[in-house]
VMD Tcl script that draws the C-alpha trace (Angstrom):
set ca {
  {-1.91 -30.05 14.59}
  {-0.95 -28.02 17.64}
  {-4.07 -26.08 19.21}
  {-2.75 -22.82 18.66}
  {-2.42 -23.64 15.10}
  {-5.89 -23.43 14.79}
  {-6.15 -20.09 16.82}
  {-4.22 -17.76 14.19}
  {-3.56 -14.38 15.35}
  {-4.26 -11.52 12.43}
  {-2.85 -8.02 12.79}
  {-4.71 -5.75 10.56}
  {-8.24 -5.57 10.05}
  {-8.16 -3.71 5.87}
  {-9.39 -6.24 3.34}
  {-6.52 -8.05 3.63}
  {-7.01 -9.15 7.41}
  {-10.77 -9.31 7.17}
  {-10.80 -11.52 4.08}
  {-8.07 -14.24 6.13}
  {-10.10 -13.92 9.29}
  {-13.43 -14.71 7.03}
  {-11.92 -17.32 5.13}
  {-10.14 -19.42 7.91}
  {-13.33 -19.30 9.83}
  {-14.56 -21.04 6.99}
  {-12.25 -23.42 6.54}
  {-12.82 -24.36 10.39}
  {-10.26 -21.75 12.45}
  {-10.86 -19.58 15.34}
  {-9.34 -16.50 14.31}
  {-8.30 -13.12 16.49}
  {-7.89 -10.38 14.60}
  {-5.88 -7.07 16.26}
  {-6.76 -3.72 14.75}
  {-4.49 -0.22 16.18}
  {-7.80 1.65 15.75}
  {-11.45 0.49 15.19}
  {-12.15 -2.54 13.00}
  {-13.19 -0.73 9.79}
  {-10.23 2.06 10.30}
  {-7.23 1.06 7.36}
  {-6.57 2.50 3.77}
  {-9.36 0.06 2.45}
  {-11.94 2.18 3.08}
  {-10.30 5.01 1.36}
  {-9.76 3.58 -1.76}
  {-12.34 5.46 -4.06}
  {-11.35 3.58 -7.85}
  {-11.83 0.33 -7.25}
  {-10.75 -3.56 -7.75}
  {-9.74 -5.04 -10.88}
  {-10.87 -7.97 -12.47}
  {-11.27 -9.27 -16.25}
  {-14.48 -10.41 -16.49}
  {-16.07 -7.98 -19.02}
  {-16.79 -8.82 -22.60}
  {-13.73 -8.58 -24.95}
  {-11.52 -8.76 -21.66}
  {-9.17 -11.79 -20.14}
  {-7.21 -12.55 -17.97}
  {-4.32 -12.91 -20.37}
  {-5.06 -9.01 -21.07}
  {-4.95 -8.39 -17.14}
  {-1.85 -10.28 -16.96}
  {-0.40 -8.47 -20.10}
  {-1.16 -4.83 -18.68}
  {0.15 -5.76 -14.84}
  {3.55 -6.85 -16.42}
  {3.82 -3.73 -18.32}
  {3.31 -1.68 -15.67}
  {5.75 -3.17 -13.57}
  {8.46 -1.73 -15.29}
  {10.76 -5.40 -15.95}
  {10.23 -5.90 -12.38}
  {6.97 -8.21 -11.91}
  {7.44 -11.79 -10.91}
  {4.87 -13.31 -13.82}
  {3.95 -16.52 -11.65}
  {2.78 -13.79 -9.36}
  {1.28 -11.70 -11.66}
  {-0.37 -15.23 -13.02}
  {-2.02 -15.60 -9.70}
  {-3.30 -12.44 -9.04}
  {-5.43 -11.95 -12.35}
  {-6.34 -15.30 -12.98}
  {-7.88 -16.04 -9.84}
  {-9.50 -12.07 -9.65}
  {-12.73 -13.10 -11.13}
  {-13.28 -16.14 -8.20}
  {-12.03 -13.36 -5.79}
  {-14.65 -11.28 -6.96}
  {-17.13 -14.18 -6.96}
  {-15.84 -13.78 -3.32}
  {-16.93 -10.10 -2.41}
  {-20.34 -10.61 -3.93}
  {-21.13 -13.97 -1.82}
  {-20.33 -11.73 1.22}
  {-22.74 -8.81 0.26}
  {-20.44 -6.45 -1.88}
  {-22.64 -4.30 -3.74}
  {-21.19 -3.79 -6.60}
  {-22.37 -0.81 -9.08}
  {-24.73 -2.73 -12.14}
  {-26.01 -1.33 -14.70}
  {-29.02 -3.56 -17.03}
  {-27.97 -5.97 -14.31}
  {-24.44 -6.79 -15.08}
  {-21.20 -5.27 -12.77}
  {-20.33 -1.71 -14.34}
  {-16.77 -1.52 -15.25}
  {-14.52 1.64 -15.20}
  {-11.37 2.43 -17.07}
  {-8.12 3.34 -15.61}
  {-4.54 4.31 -16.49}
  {-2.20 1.70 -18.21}
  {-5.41 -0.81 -18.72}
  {-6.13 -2.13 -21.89}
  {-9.94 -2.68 -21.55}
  {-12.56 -1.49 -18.89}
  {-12.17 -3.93 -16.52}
  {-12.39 -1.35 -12.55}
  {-15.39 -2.34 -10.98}
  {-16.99 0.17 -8.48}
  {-19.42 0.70 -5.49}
  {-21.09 3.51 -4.93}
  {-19.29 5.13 -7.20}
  {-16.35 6.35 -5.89}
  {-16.55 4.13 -2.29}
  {-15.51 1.36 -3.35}
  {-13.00 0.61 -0.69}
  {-15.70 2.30 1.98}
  {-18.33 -0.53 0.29}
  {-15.99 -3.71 1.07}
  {-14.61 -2.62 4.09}
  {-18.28 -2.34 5.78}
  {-19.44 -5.38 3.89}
  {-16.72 -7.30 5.33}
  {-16.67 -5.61 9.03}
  {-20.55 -6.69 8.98}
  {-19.70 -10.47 8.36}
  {-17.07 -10.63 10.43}
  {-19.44 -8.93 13.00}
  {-21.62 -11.83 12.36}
  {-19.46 -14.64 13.14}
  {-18.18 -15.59 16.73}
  {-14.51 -13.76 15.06}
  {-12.94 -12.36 18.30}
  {-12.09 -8.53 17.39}
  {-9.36 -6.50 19.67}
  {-9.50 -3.07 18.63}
  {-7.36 -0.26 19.94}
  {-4.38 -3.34 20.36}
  {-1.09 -2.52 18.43}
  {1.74 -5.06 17.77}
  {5.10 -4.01 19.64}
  {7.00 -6.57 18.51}
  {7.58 -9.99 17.47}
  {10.52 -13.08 18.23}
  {11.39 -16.20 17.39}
  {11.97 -19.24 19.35}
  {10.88 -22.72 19.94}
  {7.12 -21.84 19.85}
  {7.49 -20.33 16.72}
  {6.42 -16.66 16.80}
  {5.78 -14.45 19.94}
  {3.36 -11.42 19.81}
  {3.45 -8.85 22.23}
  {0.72 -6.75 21.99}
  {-0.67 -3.91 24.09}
  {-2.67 -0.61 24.09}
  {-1.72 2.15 22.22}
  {-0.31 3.91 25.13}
  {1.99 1.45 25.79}
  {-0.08 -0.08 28.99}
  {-1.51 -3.99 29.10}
  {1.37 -5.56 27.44}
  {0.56 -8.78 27.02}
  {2.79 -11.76 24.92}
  {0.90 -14.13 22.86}
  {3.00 -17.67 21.77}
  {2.40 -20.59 19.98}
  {-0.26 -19.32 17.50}
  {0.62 -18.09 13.95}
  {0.83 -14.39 13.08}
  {-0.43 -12.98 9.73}
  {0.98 -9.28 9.24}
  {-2.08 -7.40 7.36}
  {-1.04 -4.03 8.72}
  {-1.14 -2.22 5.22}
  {1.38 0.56 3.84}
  {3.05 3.53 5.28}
  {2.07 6.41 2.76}
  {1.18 9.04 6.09}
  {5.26 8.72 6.83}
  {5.63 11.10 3.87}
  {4.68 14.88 4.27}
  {1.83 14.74 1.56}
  {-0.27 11.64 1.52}
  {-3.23 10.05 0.31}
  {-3.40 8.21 3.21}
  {-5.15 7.81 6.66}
  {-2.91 8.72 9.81}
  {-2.64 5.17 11.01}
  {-0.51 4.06 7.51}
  {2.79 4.31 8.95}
  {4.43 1.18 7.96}
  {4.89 -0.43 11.01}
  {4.46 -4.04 10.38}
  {7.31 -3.76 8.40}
  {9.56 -2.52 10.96}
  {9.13 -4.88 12.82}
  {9.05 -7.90 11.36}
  {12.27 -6.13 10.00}
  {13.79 -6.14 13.55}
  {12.38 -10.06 14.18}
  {14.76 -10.88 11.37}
  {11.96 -11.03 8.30}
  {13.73 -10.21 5.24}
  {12.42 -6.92 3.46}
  {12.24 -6.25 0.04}
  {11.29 -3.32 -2.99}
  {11.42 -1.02 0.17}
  {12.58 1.79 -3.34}
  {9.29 1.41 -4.48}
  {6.94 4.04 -2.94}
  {3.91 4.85 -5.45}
  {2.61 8.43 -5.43}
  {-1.05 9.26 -6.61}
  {-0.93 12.60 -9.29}
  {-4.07 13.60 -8.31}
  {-4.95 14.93 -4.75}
  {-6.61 17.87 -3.88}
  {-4.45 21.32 -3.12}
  {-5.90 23.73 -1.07}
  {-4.25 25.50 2.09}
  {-5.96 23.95 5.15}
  {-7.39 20.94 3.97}
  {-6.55 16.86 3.28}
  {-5.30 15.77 0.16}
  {-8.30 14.18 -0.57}
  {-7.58 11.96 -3.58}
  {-9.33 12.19 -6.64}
  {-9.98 9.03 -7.83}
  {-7.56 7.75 -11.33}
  {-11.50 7.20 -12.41}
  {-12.10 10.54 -13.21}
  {-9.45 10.67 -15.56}
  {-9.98 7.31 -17.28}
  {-13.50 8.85 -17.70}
  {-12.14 11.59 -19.66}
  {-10.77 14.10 -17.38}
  {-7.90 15.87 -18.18}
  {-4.95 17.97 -16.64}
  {-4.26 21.73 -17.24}
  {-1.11 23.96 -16.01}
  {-2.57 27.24 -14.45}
  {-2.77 28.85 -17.70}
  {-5.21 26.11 -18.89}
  {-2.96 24.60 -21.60}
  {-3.29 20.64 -21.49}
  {0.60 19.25 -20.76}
  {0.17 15.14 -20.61}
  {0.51 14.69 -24.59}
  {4.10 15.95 -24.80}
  {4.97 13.40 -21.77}
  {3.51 10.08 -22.64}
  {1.09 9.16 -25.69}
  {-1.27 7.79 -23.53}
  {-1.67 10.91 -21.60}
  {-4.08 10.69 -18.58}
  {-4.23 7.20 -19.15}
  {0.03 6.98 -18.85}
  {1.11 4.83 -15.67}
  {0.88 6.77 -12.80}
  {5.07 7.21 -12.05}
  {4.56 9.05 -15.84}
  {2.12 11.16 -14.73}
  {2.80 12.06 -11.16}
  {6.88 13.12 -12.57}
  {4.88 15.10 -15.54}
  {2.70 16.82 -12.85}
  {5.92 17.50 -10.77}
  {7.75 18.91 -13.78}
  {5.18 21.03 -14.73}
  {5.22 22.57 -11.37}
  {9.13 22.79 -11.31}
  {8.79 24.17 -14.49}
  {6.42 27.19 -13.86}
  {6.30 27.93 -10.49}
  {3.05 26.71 -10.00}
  {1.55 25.14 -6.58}
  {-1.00 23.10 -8.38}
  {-2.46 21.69 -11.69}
  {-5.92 21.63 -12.66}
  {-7.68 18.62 -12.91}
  {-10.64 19.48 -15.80}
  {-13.87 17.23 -16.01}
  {-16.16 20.26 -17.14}
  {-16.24 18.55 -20.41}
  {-18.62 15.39 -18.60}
  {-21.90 15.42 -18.25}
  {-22.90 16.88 -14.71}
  {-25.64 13.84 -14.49}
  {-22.65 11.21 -15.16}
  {-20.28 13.12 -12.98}
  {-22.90 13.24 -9.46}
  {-23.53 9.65 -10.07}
  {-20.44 7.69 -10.91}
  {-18.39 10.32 -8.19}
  {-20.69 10.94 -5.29}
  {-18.03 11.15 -2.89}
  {-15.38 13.03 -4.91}
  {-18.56 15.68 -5.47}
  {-19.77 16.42 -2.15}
  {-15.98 16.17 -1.01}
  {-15.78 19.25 -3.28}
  {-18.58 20.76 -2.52}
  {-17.22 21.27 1.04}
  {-15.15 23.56 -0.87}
  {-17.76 25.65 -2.98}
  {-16.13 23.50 -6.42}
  {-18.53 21.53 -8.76}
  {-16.50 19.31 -10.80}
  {-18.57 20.04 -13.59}
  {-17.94 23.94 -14.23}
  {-14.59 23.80 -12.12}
  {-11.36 22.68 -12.20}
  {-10.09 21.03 -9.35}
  {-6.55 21.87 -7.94}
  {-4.03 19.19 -7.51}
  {-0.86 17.85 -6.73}
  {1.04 14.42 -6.30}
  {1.11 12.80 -2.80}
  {2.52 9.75 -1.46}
  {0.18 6.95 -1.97}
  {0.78 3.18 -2.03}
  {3.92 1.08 -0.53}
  {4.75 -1.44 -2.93}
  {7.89 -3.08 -1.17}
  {7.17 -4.50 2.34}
  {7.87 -8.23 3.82}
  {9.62 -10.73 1.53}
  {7.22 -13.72 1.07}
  {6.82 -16.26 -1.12}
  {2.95 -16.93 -3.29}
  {1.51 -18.64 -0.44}
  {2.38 -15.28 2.10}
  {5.36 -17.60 4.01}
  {7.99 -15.14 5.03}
  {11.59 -16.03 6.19}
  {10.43 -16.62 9.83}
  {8.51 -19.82 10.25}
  {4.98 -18.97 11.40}
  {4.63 -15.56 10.28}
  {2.70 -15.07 6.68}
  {1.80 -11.47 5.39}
  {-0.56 -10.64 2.62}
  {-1.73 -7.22 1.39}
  {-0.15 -3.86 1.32}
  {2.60 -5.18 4.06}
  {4.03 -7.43 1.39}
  {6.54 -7.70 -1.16}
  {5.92 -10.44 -3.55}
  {6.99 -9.02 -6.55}
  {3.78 -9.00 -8.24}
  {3.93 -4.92 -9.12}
  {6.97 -5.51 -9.65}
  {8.78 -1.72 -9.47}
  {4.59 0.27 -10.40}
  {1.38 -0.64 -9.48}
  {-1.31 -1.11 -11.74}
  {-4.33 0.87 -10.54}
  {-6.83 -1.50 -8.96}
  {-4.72 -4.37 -8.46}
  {-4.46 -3.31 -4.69}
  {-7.37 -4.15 -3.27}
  {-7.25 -7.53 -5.67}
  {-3.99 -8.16 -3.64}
  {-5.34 -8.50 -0.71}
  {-7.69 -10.88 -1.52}
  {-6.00 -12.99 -3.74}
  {-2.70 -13.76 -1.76}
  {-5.16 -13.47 1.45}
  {-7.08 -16.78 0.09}
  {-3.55 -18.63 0.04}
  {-3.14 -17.60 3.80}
  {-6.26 -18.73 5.51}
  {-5.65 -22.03 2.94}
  {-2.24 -22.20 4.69}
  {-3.42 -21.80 7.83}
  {-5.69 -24.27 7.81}
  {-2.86 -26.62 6.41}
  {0.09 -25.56 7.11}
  {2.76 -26.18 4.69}
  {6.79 -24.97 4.59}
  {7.70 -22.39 2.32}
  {9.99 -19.20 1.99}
  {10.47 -16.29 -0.35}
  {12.80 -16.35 -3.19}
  {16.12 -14.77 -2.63}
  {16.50 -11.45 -3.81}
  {19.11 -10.15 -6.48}
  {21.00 -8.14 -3.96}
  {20.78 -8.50 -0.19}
  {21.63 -5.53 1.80}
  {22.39 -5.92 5.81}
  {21.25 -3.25 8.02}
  {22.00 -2.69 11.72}
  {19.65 -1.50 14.03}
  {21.64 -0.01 16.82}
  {21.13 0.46 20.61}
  {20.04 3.90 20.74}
  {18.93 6.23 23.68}
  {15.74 5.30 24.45}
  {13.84 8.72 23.37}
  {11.51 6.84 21.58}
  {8.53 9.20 22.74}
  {9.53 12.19 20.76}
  {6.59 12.56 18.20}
  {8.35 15.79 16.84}
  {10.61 13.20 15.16}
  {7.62 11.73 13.25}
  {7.25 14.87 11.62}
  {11.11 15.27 10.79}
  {10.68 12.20 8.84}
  {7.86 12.72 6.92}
  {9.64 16.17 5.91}
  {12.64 14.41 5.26}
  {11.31 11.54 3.04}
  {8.86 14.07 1.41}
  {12.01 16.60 0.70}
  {15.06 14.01 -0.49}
  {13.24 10.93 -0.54}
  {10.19 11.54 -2.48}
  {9.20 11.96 -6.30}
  {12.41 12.50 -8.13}
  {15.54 11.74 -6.34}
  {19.70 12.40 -6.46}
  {22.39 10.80 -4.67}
  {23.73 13.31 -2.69}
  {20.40 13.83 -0.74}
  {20.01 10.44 -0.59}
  {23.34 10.51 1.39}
  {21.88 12.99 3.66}
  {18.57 11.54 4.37}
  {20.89 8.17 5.17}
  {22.87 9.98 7.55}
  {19.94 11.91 9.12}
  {18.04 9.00 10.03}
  {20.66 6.82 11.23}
  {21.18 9.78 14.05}
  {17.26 9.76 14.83}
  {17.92 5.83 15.14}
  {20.21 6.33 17.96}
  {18.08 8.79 19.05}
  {14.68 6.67 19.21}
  {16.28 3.20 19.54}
  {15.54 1.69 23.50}
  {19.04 1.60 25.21}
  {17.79 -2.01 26.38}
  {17.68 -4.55 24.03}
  {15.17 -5.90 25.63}
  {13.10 -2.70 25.34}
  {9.61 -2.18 23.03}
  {10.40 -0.09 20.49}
  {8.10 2.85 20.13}
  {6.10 3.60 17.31}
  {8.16 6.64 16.72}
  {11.66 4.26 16.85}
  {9.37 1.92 14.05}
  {8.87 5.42 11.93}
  {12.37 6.05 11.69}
  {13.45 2.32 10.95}
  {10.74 2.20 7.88}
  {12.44 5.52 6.52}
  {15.85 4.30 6.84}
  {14.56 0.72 4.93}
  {13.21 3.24 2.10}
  {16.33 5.69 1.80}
  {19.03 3.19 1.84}
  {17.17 1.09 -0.86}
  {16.79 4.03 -2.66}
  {20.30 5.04 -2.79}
  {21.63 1.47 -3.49}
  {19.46 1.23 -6.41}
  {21.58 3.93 -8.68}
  {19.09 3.85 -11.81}
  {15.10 5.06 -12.59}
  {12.25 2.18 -12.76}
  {8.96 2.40 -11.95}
  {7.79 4.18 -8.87}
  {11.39 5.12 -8.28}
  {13.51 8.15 -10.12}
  {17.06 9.24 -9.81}
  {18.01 12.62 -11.90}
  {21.49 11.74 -10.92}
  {20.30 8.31 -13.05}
  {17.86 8.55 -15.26}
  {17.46 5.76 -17.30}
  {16.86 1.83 -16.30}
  {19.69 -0.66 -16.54}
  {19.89 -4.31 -17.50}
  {21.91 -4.76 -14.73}
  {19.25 -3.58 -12.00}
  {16.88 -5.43 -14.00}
  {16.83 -7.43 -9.89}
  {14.89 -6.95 -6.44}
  {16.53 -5.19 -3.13}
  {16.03 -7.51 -0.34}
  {17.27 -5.77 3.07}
  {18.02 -8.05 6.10}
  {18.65 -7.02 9.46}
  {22.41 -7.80 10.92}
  {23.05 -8.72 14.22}
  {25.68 -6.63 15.61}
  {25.60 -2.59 15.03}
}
mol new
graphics top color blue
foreach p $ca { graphics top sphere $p radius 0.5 }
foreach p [lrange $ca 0 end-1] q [lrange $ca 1 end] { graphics top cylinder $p $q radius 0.2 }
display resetview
């Protein structure tokens, strides 16, 4: 095996990353793993609900598998889905050799319930910091090892050639460029929720991992499917701070402003509906009234349970003179959780030899076109163990071809790629006509919009680094034109122009970039 082989390169540093760079230093690798920000800095830490995993009494992993399908809306690959819940419980097994402290209660794992599962199968730390738990369990190990850490290091770009993949990396000002060859790449760089106006997510999720493996020639796919959370906190001035699907699946429910409870006439699961049924209910509501904001109403808990099992949520609140337990909470939908990303196959081989991808970066069909809540941070881990197995032997592989192949040019442009006012025309312009319910006709628009900002942003050299900004605009354009080739409602993704599913889109959207503009 070549020495650089053994030297893999990891771009991320969320669960994803830090479970690969953990496990191939296991299996006998010397990992580097790049982080844009600090090492602990990704969505990972945010996530407040938790990982799922069937190993409660009266639960399987047949259930698991059962509920994930479901969810998916006729689009989850099953020997995918297979994977991911029956090998959650050794994941798990995983987190707690590493130090995960998992909430226990008698001395067995405490598990939550959340919408669209069958049984109670979320487990927790801390309550709501779950993500905040693994991601500082993990930094510490990693911390531990002789794991060489670049922080503050962004990918610009990667190509092919006889070497297999070149990195170039360099500061986040654009200084130290530096090109790294002959090792293999592993794209962990997690989801692009802050691209949209309202989000869930930290500032550093914008996606770009995707764009550019998208302009090394790594086919995209599901790029439709964009997941939006129904419950994040609405107040003028501050974050939308989620609150965590947990409250609900503990029995909190959600009230218009004149305190009438709207989620039984939508779905007979109410709360507990998938979330694309209850984010579109929360959004009709609001078209429907006027409204900025629904209440989310937990008064009916017990204070004592509430304090304990939210800690986070509560003092979050508290910043805002709101106890959970005598107030409702204002909220409204936000962009949340990227379920397309970089076509790759169960083992995380995308199209270009010696670049693999696991976590939120991914598309490997396994939400097929809606998340299950939980089965995020389970992602990472699961499909992450089949990297750092692959890296430490290699073997060939590629991702399945998708049902419909678009081809998308990315054109020379005029080198503005500096303009940071153009970030925010894009996450108003996704949030507007590329958001929670969408029509054709601003579909068309947002098309035609971004395409200008392309040749606006774009380097006029070819051989030019695309800024981040130019990498914003190229994941928007992957998201609009999938959305407006995909002329039906699944999942995550709604057309009022076409509202119901159709047999005949019953397929994935793979995108691949042409040539020539």
């Amino acid at each position: 095996m070549p020495r650089g082989s053994r030297a893999p390169l990891i771009i991320g540093s969320g669960i994803a990353g830090l479970y690969v760079a953990l496990r191939s230093r296991e299996l006998g690798l010397s990992p580097t793993i790049v982080t844009k920000s600090v090492l602990d800095e990704a969505n990972t830490r945010y996530a407040q609900g938790g990982i799922a995993a069937a190993i409660g009494v009266g639960d399987s992993v047949d259930l698991h598998l059962r509920d994930t399908i479901r969810a998916g809306a006729g689009l989850v690959d099953r020997a995918a889905a297979l994977r991911l819940t029956h090998e959650a419980p050794a994941r798990i097994a995983d987190l707690v050799r590493y130090g995960v402290p998992f909430d226990t209660v008698e001395g067995q794992i405490a598990l939550g319930r959340e919408a669209a599962h069958s049984r109670s199968r979320i487990l927790h730390a801390g309550g709501d910091a779950t993500g905040l738990r693994i991601e500082e369990t993990l930094k510490a190990r990693v911390l531990e090892t002789d794991i060489e850490v670049r922080e503050r290091t962004v990918l610009r770009r990667l190509d092919t050639g006889r070497d297999g993949i070149a990195a170039t990396l360099s500061r986040p000002d654009g200084r130290d460029v530096e090109v790294v060859r002959g090792r293999p790449v592993v794209l962990a760089t997690g989801g692009a929720g802050s691209l949209y106006r309202e989000s869930s997510n930290p500032s550093i999720a914008t996606g770009e991992g995707v764009a550019i493996a998208f302009r090394a020639g790594a086919r995209i796919a599901d790029m439709e499917f964009l997941q939006f959370h129904p419950t994040t906190f609405c107040r003028a001035g501050a974050p939308r701070f989620l609150l965590t699907e947990a409250l609900r699946g503990e029995g909190a429910v959600l009230r218009g402003a004149g305190g009438e409870r709207f989620m039984p006439r939508y779905h007979s699961a109410a709360e507990l509906a998938p979330r694309d049924v209850v984010t579109r209910a929360i959004q009709s509501e609001l078209v429907r009234t006027g409204a900025r904001c629904v209440y989310l109403d937990a008064t009916a808990l017990p204070a004592e349970r509430l304090f304990a099992r939210f800690p986070t949520v509560c003092r979050f609140l508290a910043g805002y003179h709101l106890d959970p337990s005598r107030d409702r909470i204002p909220v409204v939908p936000a962009a949340h959780y990227m379920i397309g990303g970089v076509a790759t196959d169960l083992e995380g081989h995308t199209s270009l030899p010696g670049l693999l991808a696991c976590g939120e970066v991914t598309s490997t069909g396994v939400h097929g076109a809606n998340r299950l809540a939980s089965n995020s941070l389970l992602e990472g881990l699961v499909f992450g163990e089949h990297v750092a197995r692959d890296l430490a032997r290699p073997r060939r592989g590629r991702p399945p071809a998708p049902g419909r192949l678009l081809s998308l040019p990315v054109p020379a442009g005029e080198g503005h790629g500096l303009d940071r006012t153009v970030t925010t025309q894009v996450r108003d312009l996704l949030w507007d006509d590329v958001g929670i319910v969408r029509e054709g006709g601003a579909l068309e628009g947002a098309v035609r919009r971004l395409d200008a900002l392309a040749l606006r942003c774009e380097p006029s050299d070819p051989a030019g680094l695309p800024g981040p900004v130019a990498n914003h605009v190229e994941l928007a354009r992957l998201i609009a034109w999938s959305a407006l080739t995909r002329t039906e409602s699944r999942g995550a993704h709604y057309r009022s122009d076409h509202p119901r599913s159709r047999a005949r889109w019953r397929l994935h959207i793979g995108i691949g970039r042409t040539t020539t503009a």
